[in-house]
PyMOL Python script that loads the backbone (N, CA, C, O; Angstrom):
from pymol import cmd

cmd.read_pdbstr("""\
ATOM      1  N   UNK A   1      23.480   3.049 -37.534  1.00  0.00           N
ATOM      2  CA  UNK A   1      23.095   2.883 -38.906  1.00  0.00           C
ATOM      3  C   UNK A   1      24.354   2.983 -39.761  1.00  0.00           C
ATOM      4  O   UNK A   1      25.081   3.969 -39.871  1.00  0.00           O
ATOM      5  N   UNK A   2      24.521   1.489 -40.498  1.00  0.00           N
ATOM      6  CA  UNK A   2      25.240   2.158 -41.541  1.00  0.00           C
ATOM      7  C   UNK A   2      25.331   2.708 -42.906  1.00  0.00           C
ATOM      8  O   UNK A   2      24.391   2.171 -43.492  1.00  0.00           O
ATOM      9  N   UNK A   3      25.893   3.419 -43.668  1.00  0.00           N
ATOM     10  CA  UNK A   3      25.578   3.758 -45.535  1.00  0.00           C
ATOM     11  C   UNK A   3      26.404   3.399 -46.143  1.00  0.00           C
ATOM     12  O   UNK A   3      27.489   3.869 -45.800  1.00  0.00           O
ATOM     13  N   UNK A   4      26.434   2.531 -47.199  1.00  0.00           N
ATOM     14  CA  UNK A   4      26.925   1.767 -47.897  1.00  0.00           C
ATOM     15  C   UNK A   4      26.493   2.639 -49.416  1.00  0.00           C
ATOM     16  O   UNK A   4      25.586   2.107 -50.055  1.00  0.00           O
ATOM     17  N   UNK A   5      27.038   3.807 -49.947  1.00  0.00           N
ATOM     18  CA  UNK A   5      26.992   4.168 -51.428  1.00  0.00           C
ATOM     19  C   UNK A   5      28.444   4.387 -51.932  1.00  0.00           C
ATOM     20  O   UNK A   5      29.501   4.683 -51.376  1.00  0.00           O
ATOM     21  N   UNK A   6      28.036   4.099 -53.325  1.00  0.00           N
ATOM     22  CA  UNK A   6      29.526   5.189 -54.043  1.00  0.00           C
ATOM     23  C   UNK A   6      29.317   6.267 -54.525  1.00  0.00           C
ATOM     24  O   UNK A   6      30.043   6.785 -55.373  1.00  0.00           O
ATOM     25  N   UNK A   7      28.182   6.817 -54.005  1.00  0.00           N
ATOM     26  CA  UNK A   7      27.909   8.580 -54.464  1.00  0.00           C
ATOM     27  C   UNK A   7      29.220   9.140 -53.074  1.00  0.00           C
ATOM     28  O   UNK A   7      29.408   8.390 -52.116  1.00  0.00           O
ATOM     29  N   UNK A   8      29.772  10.106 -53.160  1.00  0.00           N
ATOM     30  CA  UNK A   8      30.263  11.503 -51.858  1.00  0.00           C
ATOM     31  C   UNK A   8      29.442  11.629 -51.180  1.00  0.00           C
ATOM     32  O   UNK A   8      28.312  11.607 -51.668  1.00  0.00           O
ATOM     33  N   UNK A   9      29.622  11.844 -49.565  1.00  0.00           N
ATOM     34  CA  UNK A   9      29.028  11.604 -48.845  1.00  0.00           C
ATOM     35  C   UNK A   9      28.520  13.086 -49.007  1.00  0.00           C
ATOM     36  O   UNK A   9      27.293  13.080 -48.912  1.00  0.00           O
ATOM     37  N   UNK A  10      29.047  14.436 -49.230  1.00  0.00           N
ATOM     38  CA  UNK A  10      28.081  15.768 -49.388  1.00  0.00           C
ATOM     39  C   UNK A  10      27.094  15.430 -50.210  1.00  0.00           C
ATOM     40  O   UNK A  10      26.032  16.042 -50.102  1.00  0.00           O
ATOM     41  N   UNK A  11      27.226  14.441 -51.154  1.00  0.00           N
ATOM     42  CA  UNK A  11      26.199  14.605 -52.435  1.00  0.00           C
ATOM     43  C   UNK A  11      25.240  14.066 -51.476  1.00  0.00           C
ATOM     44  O   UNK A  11      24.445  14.920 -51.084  1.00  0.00           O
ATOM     45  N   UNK A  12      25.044  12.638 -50.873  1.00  0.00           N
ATOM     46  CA  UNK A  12      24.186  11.961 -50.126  1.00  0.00           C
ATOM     47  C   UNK A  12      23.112  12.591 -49.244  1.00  0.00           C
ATOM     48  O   UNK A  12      21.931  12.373 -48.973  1.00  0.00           O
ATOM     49  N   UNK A  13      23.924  13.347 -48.966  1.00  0.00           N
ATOM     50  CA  UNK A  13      23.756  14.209 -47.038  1.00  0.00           C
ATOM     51  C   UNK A  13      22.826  16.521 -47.466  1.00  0.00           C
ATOM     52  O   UNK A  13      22.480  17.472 -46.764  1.00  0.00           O
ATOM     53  N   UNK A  14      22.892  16.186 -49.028  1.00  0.00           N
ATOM     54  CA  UNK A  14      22.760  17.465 -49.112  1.00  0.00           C
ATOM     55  C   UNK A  14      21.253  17.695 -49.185  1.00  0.00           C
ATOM     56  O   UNK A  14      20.409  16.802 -49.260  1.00  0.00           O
ATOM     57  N   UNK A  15      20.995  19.198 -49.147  1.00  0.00           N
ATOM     58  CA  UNK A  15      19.446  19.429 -49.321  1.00  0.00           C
ATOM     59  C   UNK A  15      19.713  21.015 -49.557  1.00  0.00           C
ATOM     60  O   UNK A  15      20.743  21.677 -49.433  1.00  0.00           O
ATOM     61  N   UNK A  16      17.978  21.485 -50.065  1.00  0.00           N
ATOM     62  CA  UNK A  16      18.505  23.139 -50.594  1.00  0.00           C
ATOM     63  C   UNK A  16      18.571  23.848 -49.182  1.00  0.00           C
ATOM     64  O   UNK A  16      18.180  23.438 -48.089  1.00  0.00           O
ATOM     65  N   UNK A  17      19.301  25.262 -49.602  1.00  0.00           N
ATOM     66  CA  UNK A  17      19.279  25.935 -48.492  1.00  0.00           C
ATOM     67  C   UNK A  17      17.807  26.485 -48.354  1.00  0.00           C
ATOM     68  O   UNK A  17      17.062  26.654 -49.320  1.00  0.00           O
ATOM     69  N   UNK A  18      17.358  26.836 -46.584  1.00  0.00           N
ATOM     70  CA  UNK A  18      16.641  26.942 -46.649  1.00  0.00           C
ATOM     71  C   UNK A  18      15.266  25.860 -46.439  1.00  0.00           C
ATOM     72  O   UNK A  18      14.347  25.969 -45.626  1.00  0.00           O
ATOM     73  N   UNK A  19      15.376  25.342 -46.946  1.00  0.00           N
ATOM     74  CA  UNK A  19      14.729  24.293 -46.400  1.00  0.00           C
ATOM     75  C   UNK A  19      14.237  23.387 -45.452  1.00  0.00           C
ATOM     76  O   UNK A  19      14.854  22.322 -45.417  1.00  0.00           O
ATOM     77  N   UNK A  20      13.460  23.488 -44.807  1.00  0.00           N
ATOM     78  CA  UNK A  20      13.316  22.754 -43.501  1.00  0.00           C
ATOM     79  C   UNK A  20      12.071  21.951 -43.454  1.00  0.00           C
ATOM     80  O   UNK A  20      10.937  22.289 -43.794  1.00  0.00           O
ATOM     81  N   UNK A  21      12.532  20.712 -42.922  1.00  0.00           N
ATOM     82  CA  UNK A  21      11.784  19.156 -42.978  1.00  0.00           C
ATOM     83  C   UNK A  21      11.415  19.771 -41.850  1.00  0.00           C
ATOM     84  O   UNK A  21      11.961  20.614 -41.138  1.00  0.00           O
ATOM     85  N   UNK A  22      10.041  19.007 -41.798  1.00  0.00           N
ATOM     86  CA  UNK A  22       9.372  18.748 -40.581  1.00  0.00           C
ATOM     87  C   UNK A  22       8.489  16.960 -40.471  1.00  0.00           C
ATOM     88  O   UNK A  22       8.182  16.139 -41.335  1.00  0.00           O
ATOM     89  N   UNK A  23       8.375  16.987 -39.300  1.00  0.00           N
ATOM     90  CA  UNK A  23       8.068  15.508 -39.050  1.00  0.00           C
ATOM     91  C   UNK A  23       6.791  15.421 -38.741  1.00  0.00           C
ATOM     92  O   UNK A  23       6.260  16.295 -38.056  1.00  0.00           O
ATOM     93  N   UNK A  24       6.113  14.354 -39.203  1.00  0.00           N
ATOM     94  CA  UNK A  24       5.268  14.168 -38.522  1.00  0.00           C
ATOM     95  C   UNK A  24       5.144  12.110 -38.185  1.00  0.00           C
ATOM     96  O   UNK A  24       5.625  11.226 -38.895  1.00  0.00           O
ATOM     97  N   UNK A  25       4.400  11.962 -36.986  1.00  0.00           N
ATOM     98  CA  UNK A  25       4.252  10.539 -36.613  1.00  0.00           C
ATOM     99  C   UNK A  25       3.358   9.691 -36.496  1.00  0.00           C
ATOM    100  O   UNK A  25       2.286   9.869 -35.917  1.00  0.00           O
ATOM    101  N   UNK A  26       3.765   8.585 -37.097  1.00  0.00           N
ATOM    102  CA  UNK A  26       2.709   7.847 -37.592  1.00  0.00           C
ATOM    103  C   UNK A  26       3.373   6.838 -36.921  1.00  0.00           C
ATOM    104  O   UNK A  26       4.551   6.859 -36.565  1.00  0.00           O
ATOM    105  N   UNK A  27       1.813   5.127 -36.617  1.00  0.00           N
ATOM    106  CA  UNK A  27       2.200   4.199 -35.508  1.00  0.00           C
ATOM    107  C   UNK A  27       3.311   3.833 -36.176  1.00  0.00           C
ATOM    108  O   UNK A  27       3.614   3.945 -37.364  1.00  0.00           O
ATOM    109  N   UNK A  28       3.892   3.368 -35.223  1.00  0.00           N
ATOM    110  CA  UNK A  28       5.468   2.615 -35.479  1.00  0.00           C
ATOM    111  C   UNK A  28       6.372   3.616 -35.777  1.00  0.00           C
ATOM    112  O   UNK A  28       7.511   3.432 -35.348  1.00  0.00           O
ATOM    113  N   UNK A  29       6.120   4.821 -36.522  1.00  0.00           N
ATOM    114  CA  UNK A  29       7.628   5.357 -36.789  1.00  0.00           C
ATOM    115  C   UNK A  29       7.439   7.449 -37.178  1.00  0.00           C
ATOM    116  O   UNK A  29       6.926   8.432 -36.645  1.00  0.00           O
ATOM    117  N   UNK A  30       7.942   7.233 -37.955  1.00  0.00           N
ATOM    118  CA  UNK A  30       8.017   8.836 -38.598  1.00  0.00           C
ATOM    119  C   UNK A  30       8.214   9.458 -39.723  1.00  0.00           C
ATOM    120  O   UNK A  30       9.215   9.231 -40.403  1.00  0.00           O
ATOM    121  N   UNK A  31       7.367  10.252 -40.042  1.00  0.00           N
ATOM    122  CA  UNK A  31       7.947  10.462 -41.567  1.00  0.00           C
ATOM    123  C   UNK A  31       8.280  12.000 -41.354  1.00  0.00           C
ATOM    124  O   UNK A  31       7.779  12.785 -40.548  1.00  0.00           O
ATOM    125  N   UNK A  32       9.491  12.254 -42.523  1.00  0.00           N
ATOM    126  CA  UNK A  32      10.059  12.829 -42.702  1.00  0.00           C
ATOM    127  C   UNK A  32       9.810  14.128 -43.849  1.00  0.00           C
ATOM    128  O   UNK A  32      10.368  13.732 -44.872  1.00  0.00           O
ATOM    129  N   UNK A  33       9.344  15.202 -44.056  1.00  0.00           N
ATOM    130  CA  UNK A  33       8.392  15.707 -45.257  1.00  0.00           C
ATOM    131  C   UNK A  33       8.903  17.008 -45.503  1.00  0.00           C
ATOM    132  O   UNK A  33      10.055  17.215 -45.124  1.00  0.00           O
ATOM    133  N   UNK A  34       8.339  17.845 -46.009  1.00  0.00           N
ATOM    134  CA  UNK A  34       8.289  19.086 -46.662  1.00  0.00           C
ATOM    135  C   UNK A  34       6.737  19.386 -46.178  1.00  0.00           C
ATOM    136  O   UNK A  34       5.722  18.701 -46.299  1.00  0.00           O
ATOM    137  N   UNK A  35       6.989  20.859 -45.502  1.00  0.00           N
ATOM    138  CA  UNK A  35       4.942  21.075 -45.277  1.00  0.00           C
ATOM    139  C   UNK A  35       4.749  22.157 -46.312  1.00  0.00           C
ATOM    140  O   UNK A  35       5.679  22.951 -46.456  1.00  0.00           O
ATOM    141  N   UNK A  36       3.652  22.295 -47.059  1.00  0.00           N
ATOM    142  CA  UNK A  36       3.260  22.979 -48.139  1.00  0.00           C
ATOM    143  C   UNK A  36       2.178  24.102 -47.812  1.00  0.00           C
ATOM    144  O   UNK A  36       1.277  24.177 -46.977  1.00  0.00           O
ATOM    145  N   UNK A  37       2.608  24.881 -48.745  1.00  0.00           N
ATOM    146  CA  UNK A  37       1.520  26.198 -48.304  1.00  0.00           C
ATOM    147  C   UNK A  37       0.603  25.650 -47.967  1.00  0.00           C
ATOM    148  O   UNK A  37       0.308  25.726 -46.775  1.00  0.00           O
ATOM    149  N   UNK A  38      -0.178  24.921 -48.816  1.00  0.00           N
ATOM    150  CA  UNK A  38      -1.987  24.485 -48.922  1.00  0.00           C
ATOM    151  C   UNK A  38      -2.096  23.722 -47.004  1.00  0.00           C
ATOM    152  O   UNK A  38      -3.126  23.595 -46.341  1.00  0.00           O
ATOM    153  N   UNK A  39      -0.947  23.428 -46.668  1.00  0.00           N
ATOM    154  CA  UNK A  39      -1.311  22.622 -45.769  1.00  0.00           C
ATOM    155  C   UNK A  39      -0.834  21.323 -45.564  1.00  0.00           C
ATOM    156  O   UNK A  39      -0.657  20.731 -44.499  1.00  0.00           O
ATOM    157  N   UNK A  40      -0.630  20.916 -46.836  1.00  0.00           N
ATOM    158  CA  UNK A  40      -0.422  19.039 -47.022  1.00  0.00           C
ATOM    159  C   UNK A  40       0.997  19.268 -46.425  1.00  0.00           C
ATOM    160  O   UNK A  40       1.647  20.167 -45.893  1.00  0.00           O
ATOM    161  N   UNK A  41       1.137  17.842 -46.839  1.00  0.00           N
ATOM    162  CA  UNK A  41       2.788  17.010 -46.252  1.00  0.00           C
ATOM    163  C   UNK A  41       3.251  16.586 -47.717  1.00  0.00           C
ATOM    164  O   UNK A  41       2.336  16.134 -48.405  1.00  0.00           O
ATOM    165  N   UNK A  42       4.394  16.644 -48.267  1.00  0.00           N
ATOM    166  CA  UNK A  42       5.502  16.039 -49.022  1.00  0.00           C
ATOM    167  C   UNK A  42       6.211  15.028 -48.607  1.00  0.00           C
ATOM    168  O   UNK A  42       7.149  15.369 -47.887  1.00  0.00           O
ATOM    169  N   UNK A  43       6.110  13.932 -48.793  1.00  0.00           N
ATOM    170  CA  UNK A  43       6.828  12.932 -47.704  1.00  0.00           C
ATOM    171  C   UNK A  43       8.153  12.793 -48.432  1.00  0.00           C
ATOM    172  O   UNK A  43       7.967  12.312 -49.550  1.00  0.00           O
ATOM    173  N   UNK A  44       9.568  13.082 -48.144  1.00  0.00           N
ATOM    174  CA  UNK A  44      10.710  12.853 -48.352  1.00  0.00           C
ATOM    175  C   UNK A  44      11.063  11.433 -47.816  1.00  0.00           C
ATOM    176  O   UNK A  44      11.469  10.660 -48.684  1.00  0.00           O
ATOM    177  N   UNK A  45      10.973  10.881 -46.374  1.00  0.00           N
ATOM    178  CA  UNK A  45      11.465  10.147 -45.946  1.00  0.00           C
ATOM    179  C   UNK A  45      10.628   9.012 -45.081  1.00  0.00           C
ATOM    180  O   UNK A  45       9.665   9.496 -44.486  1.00  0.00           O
ATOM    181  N   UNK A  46      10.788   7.821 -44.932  1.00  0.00           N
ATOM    182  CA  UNK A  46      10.090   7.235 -43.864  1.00  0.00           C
ATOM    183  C   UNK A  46      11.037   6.781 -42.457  1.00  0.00           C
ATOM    184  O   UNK A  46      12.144   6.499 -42.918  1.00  0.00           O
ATOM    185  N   UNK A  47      11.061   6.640 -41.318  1.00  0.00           N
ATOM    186  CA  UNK A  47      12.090   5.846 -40.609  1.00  0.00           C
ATOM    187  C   UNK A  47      11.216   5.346 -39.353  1.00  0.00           C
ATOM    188  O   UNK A  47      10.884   5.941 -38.328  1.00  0.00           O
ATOM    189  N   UNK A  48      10.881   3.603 -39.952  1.00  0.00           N
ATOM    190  CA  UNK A  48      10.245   3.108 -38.586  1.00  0.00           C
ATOM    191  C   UNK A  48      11.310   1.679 -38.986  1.00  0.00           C
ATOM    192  O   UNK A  48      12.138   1.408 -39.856  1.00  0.00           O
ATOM    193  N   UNK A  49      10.675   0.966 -37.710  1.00  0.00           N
ATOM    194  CA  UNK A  49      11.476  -0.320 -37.615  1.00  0.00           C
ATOM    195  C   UNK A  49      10.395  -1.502 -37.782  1.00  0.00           C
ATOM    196  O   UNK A  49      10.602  -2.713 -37.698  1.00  0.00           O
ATOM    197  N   UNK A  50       9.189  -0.830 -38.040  1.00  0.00           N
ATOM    198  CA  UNK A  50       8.134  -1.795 -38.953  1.00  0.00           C
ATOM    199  C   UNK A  50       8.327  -2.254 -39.976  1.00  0.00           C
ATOM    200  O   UNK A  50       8.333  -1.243 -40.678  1.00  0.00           O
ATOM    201  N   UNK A  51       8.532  -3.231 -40.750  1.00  0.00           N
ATOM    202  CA  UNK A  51       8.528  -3.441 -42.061  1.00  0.00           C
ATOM    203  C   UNK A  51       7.903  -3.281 -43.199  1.00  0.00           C
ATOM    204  O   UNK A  51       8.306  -3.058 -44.340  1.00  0.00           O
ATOM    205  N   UNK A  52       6.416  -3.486 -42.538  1.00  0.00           N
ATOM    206  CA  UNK A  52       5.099  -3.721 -43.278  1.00  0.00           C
ATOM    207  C   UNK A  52       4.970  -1.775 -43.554  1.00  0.00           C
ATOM    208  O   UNK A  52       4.364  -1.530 -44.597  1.00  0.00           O
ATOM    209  N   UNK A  53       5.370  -0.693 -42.898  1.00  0.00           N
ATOM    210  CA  UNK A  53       5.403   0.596 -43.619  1.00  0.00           C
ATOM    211  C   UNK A  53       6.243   0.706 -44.791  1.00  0.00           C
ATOM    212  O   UNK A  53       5.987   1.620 -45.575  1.00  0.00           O
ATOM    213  N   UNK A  54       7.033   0.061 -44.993  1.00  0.00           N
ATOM    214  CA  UNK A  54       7.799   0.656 -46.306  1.00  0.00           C
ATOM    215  C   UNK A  54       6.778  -0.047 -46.992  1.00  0.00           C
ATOM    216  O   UNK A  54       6.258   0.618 -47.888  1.00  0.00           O
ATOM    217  N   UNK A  55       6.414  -0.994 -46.865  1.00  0.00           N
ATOM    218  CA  UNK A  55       5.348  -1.853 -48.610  1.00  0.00           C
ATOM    219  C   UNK A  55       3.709  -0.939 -48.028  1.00  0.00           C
ATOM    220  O   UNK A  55       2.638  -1.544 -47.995  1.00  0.00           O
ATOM    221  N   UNK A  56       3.792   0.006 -47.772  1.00  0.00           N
ATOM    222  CA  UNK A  56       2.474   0.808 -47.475  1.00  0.00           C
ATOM    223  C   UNK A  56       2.521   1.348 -48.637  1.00  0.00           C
ATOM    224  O   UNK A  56       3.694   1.253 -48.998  1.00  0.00           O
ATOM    225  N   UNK A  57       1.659   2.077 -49.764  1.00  0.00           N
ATOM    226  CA  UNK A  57       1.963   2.940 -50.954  1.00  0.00           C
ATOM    227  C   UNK A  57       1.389   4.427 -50.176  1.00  0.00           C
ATOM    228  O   UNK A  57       1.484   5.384 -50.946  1.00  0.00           O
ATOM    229  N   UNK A  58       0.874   4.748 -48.937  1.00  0.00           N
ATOM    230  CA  UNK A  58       0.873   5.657 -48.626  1.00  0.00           C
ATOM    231  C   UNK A  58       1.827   6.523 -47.786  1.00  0.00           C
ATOM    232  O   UNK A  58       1.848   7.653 -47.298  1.00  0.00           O
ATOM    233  N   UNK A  59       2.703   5.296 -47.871  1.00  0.00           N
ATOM    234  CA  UNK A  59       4.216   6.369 -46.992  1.00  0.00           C
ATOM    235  C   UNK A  59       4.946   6.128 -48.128  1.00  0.00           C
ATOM    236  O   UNK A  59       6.128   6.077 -47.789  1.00  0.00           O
ATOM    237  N   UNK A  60       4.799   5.910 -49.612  1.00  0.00           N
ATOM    238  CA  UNK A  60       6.231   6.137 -50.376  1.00  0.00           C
ATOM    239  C   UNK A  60       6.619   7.115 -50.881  1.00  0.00           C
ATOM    240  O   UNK A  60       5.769   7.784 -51.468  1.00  0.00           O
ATOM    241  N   UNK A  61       8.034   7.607 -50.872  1.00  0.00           N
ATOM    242  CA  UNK A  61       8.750   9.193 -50.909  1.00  0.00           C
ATOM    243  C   UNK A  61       7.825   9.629 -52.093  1.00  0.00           C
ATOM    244  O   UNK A  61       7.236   8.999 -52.971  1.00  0.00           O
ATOM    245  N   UNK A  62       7.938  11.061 -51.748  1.00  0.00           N
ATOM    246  CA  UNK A  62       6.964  11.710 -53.100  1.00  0.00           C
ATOM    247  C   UNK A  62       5.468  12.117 -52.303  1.00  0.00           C
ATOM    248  O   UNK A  62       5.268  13.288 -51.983  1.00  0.00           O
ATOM    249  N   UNK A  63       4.891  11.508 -52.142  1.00  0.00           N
ATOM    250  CA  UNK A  63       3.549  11.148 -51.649  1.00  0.00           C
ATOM    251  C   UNK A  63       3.091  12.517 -50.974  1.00  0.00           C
ATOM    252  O   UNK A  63       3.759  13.112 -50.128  1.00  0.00           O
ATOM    253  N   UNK A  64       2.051  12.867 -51.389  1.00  0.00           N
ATOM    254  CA  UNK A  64       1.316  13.961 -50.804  1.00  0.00           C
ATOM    255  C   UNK A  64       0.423  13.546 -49.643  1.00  0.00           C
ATOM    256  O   UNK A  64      -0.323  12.591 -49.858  1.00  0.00           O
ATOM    257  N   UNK A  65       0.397  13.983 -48.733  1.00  0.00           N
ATOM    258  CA  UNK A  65      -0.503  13.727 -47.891  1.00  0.00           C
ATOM    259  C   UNK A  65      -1.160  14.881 -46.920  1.00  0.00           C
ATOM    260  O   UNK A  65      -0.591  15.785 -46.307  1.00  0.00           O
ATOM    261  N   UNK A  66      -2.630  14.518 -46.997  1.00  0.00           N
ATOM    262  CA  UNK A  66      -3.644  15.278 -46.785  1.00  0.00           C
ATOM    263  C   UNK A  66      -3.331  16.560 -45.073  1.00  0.00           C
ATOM    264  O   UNK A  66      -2.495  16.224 -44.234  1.00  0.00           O
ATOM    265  N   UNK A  67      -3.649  17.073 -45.010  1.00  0.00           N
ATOM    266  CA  UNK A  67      -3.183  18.190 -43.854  1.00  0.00           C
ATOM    267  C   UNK A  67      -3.891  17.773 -42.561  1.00  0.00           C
ATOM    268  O   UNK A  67      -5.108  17.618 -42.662  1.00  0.00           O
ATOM    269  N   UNK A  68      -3.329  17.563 -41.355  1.00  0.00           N
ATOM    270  CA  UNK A  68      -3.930  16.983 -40.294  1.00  0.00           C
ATOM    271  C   UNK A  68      -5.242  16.915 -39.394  1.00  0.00           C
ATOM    272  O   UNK A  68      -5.297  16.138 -38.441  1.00  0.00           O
TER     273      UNK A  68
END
""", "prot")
cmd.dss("prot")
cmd.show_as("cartoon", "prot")
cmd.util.cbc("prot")
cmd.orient("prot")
């Protein structure tokens, strides 16, 4: 993979301390989240090699999603 920004690569690459993503998987790929007291998912990230998931509005960053 390559990254192509003019932000610093610490700025790019950073997150709070403390913090820890967890994954969960969905067909084709994985998302990348924050898990929340209540249970739900925070979706930070998506990474499949499907296309048709990024134009999903239920995997876009932000997105709350329901607890498994």
């Amino acid at each position: 993979m390559v990254l192509h920004t003019v932000l610093p690569l610490p700025l790019v690459l950073w997150r709070p301390e403390g913090q820890a993503y967890a994954y969960r998987r969905v067909h084709n790929g994985y998302l990348q989240g924050v898990q929340n007291r209540d249970g739900s998912f925070t979706l930070s990230r998506l990474v499949s090699t499907d296309p048709s998931l990024y134009l999903d509005p239920r995997y876009f960053p932000g997105a709350v999603l329901p607890p498994p």
